[in-house]
N, C-alpha and C positions, 0 to 999 in steps of 0.2 A: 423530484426529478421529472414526473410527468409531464408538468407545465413548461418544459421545454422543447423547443422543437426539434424536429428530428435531424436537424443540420445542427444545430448548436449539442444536440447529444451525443453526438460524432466528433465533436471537439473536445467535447467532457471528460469523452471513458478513457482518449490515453493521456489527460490530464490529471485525470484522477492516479492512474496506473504509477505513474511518474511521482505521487503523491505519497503515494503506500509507499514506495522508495526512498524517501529521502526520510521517514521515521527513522531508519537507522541514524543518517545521518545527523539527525538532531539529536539520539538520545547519546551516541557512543563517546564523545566527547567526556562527557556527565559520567559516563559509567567507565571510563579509561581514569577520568580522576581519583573515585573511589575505590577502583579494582585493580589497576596497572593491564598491563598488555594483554598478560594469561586472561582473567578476571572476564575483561572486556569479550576476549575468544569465547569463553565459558558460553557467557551469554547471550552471545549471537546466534549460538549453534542450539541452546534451548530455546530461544524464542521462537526461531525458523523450524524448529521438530514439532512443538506445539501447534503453529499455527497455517501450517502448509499443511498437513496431512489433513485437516479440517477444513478449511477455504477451498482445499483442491477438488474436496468430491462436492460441495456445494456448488460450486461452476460447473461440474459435470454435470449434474443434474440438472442444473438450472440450462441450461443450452442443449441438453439432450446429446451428451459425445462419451459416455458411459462406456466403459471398456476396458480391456485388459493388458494390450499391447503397445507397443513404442508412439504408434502415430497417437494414442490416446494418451498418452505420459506428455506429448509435444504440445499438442492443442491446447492443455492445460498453462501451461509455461509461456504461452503466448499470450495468458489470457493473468496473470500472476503478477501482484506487486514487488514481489524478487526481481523480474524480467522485465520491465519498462518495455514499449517499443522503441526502438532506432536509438535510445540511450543505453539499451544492455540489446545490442543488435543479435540476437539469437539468428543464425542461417543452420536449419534443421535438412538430413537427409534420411529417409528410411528404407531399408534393407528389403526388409520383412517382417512379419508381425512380430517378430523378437528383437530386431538387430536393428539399431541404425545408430547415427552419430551427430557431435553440433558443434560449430565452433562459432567467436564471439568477432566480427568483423571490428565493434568498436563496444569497450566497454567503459562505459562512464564510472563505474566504482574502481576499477582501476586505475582510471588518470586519475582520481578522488587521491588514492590510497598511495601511488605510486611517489608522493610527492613527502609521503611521512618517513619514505625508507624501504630497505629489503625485506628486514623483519615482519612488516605492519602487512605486506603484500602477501608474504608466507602467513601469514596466519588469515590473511583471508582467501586465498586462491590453493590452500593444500587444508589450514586448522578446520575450516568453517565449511568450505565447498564441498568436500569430502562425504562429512557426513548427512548436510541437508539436501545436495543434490539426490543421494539418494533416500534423503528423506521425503523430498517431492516426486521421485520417482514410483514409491513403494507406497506411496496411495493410492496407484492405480493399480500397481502387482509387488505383491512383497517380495519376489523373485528376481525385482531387476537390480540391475546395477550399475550406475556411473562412474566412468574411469578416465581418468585422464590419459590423452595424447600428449599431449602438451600444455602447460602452464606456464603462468609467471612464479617468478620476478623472470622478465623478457631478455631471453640472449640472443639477438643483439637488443640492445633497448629500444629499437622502434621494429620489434617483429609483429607482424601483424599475419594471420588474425591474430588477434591478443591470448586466445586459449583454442583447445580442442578437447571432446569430448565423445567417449562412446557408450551406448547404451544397448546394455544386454540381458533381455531376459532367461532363464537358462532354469530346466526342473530340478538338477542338478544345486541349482545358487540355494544356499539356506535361507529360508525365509525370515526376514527380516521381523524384529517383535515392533509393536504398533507403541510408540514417542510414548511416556509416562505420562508427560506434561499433557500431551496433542489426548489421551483418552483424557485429563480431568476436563479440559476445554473445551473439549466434544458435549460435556453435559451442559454449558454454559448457554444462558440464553441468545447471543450474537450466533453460538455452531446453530441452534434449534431453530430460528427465528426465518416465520414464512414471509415471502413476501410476493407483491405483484406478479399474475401471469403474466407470459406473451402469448400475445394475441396471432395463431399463425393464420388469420385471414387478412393482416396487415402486408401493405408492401415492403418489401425488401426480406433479406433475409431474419428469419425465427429461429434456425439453430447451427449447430456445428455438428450436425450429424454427417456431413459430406465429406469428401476427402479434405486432408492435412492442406492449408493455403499458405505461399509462403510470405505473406504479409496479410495483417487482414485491413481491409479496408472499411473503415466505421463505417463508414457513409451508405456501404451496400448492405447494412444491418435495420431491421425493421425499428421503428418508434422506442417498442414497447420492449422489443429485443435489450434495445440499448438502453432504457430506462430500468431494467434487471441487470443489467450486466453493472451498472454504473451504481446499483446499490450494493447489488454483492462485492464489487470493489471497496464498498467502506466499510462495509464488513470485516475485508480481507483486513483492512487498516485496524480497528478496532482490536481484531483477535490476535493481530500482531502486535501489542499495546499491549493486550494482558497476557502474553505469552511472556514481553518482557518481567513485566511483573511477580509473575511467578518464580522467574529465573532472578531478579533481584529481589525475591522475598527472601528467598533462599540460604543468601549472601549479606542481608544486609536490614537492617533496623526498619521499622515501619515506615517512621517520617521521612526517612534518607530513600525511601523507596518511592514515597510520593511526593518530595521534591526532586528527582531523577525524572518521573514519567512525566509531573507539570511545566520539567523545560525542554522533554520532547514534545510535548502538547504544543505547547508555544512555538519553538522551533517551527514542526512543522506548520503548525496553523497560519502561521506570518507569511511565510514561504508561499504555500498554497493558495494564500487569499490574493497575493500579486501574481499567480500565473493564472488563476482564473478568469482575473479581472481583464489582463491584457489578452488572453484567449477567447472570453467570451465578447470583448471589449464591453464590459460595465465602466461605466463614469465614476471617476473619483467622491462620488455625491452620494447620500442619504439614499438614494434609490438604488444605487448600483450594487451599495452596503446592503440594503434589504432582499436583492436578488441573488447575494451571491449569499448570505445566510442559508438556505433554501438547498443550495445545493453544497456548500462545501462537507467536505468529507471528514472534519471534526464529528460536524453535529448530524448526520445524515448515515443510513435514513432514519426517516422522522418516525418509522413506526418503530425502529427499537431505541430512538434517542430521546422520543416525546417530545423534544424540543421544539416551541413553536417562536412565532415571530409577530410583534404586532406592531404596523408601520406608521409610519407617522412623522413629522420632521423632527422629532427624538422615539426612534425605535425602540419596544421594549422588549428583551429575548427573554423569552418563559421559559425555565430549566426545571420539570416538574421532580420532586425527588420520592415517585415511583417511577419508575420505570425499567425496561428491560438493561439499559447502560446500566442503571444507578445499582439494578440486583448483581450486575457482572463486576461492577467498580471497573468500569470503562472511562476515558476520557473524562464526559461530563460529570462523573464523580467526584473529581478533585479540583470543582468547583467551585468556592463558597464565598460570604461574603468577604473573607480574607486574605482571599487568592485567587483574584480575576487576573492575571498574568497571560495566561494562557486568550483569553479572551480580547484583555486590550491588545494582544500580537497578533490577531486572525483581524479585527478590525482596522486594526491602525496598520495592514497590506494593503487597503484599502484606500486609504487616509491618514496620512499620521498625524493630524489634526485630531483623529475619531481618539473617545475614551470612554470605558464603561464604567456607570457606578450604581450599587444596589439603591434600586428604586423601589421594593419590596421583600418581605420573607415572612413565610408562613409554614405550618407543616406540611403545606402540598407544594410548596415549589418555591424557588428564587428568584424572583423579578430584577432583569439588569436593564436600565437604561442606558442609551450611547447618546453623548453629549460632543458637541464638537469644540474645540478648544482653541483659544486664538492664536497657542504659539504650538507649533509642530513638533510633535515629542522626538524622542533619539530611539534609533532602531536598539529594540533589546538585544542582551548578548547572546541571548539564546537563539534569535533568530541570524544574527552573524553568524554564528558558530556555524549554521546550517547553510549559510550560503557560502560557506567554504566548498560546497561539493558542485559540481559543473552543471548538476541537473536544477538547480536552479535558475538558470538562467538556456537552459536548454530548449533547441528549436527543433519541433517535428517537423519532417516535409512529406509532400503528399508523393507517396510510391507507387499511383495509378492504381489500377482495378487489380481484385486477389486472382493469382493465380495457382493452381491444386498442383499440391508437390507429388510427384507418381512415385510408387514404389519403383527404387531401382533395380 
């Protein structure tokens, strides 16, 4: 992440954001097959209890916004792969250090959702929201609580904003007990895993210690700021991946459990490797492949994924099998020489020319070469399946400089 510059790493962080988002998307399909509707609910709502209440105080920490009350519960959710910006348009207002509220001006999982049925929208906006909202809330105070004002399925069908929401902490609210799942994940080497300072003698902004912004704007965030913020986002991806995991271990056979997560792998990797590519604009070519290696959010960051890359006009990706992924059974885990699936859908975003095939293996690692092929492969189903959702193909715009939301 470092070797990018500070303008290109302002196009990253809410491309990555957008990233962590559509994991669901690619994996629920897979898990609606196996599970039916309830099933699918189940485990939406454990992966998001697992892996929020972990991701959330590692962003705190890492930006310095530590705290116990609502504008600290916000900052957080601005900064969260649940919440995309301007694709889950969150407009936040706050009260007082206890009371404020939010509603959703445009929400991308509900035009997703809305098009499967009333059913499918109730179990995401009452089965699901329910409990994780105030499961990302109650990482910051186990006393708070999110409540709906208004939700879908939308009367009239184009009411907007699409939801409301209020949020209250109260000494009175029983304290919430801390996710089963979200304490075993807390020991996991992705919760544990240190990474880059920032540097606060850099220009631009170092933390979110200031008031609540109600857009943030990358661009006013320092270098090294964003080059943290943009690893802890793969992070956030990762422990949402094994949060699944857990929640389909649960339910379901080994194997059927890790061919569910390697065609959310794929899913998203395909996805993500074409918004990167037209965001950062990399070239369809051998070098653009080698650039966006580096930063995508499968394999990044490279100190918990060990993953390296060595370039060449046939690339070889080094997938070492220690590492901190491989001890989590993350992503790169369910990589072998039998099941590069996942891999040829993150390259072939790229190029669908592009294909990997084992160029080595040893006990310290799996050597994949990418070969370029004369006839242009057919987009896998796993990554159609995932461009079913709007964030696929979703444009951020620039909403000029942040401005600090006052307490009303």
């Amino acid at each position: 992440m470092t070797a990018l510059s500070r303008t290109d790493l302002a196009v990253l962080v809410p491309e990555l954001l957008l990233a962590g988002h559509l994991i669901d998307r690619a994996a629920m399909p897979h898990v609606l097959a196996q599970l039916g509707r309830e099933g699918m609910t189940a485990v939406a709502i454990e992966e998001w209890l697992a892996a929020s209440p972990v991701y959330t105080k590692r962003m705190q920490r890492a930006l310095r916004f530590e705290g116990d009350g609502v504008e600290t519960i916000f900052k957080g959710m601005q900064i969260d792969i649940g919440a995309p910006p301007q694709f889950m348009d969150f407009r936040y207002e706050v009260f007082d250090h206890d009371h404020g509220q939010f509603h959703l001006d445009h929400c991308g999982a509900l035009l997703d959702v809305e098009q499967m049925g009333p059913e499918y929208v109730t179990a995401m906006c009452h089965d699901i929201e329910d409990p994780t909202f105030d499961g990302t809330a109650t990482a910051t105070n186990p006393r708070a609580q999110c409540r709906p004002i208004h939700r879908p399925p939308r009367t009239p069908a184009d009411r907007s904003p699409h939801c409301a929401w209020t949020v209250s902490i109260d000494a009175d609210n029983p304290p919430a007990p801390y996710p089963r799942f979200a304490e075993e994940l807390g020991r996991s080497a992705a919760a544990t895993m240190v990474l880059g300072d920032i540097d606060p003698a850099e220009d631009g902004r170092a933390d979110y210690s200031g008031p609540l912004l109600a857009d943030l704007q990358w661009g006013e965030w320092s270098g090294s700021a964003l080059a943290r913020m943009a690893a802890e986002i793969c992070l956030q991806g990762h422990l949402l991946a094994l949060g699944a995991a857990m929640a389909l271990g649960a339910r379901l056979e080994p194997d059927v459990v890790r061919d569910v997560l390697r065609r959310q792998f794929a899913g998203t990797a395909g996805i993500a490797s074409e918004r990167l590519c037209r965001a950062l604009r990399l070239p369809p070519t051998v070098d653009g492949l080698v650039a966006l290696l580096a930063i995508h959010p499968a394999l990044a960051p490279a100190a918990y994924t060990g993953i390296t890359v060595q370039p060449g006009p046939q690339p070889i990706i080094v997938l070492p099998k220690r590492s901190a992924a491989m001890a989590d059974g993350s992503w790169p885990a369910l990589i072998d020489g039998d099941h590069l699936g996942p891999l040829n859908a993150l390259v072939r975003g790229v190029d669908p020319h592009f294909s990997v095939r084992v160029e080595a293996e040893d006990d310290e690692s799996l050597r994949v070469q990418v070969h370029t092929e004369l006839t242009p492969h057919r987009e896998s189903d796993d990554v159609a399946l995932t461009r079913f959702s709007g964030g696929a193909a979703f444009d951020f715009n620039d909403r000029g400089p942040s401005l600090p939301l006052h307490v009303i």
